[in-house]
C-alpha positions, 0 to 999 in steps of 0.5 A: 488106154484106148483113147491113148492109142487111137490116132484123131486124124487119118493118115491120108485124105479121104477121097471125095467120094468117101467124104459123100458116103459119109455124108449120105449117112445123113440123108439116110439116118437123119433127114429121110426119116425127118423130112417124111414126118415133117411133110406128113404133118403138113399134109394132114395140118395144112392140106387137110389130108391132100398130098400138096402138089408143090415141092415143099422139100427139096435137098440138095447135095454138093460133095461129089459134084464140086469141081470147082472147089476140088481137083480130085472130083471126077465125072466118074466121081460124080456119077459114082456119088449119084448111083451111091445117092440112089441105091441108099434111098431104094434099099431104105425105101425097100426097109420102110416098105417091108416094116409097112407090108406086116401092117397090111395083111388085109383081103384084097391087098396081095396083088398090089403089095407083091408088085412093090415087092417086085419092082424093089427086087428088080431095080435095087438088086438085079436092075438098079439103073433101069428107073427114073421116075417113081410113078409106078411104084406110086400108083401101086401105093395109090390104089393100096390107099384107096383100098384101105380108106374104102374097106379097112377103115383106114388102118395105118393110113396114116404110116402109108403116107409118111412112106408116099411122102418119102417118095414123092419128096425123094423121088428115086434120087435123095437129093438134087446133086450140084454140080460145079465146075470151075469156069475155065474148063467150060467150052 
């Protein structure tokens, strides 16, 4: 009786930016937690345990920047998708950190953990536009790194890295957004 009464198609068009954010369902749910274990099989397989210093991975995303092939998609539209983008990847960073953290109850970790826990604090809930580049957050999991392979035999290395992966594939963007525009709008 359900299926009888539930219409298949939407009365009216979603907007662009709705057509992104159910496309960013993706990048959240299929491809951060792929792309991390993928890069992490390469990193222990190929490169012997060393974080390779090419990109091997690199996404890109169109819906919110495709001018050219949608009237209704703005600046405002884009920048709205990208801000969208940025602000799914931080709180799934903060998820799979706060997952990590519970593992990481060893001596001499506390002060590095509560700085990552922080800086998610500041730029996911208080802050969100204030970062550009992951290298703070990164030099804290450096040092936990070293930390856990010099006194804790290496325990949960190897989650650490899929988490060091994400970040280092997804920087604090997702993805790279393609913007197109229609050459006759070009000054």
């Amino acid at each position: 009786a359900q299926l009888g009464k539930t219409p298949f198609f939407k009365k009216q068009k979603p907007t662009p930016y709705d057509e992104a954010v159910s496309l960013i369902w993706n990048l959240e749910n299929v491809f951060y937690k792929a792309i991390g274990e993928i890069y992490n099989y390469i990193q222990h397989n190929i490169y012997n345990g060393q974080f390779p210093e090419n990109e091997i991975v690199d996404l890109g995303f169109w819906p919110g920047g495709d001018r050219d092939g949608n009237p209704f998609v703005t600046a405002q539209t884009t920048m709205d998708v990208a801000e969208k983008m940025r602000l799914t990847l931080l709180k799934n960073y903060d998820k799979d950190f706060r997952k990590l953290k519970r593992r990481l109850t060893f001596e001499g970790l506390h002060a590095h953990i509560e700085n990552i826990e922080y800086f998610f604090q500041y730029h996911i809930f208080e802050n969100p536009s204030t970062i550009s580049k992951p290298d703070k957050l990164l030099s804290e999991l450096y040092a936990i790194r070293e930390k856990i392979q010099q006194n804790h035999q290496s325990l949960f290395l190897d989650e650490l890295d899929v988490f060091i992966s994400k970040i280092r594939i997804f920087g604090f963007h997702f993805a790279t957004l393609d913007i197109r525009q229609d050459s006759r709008v070009h000054t």
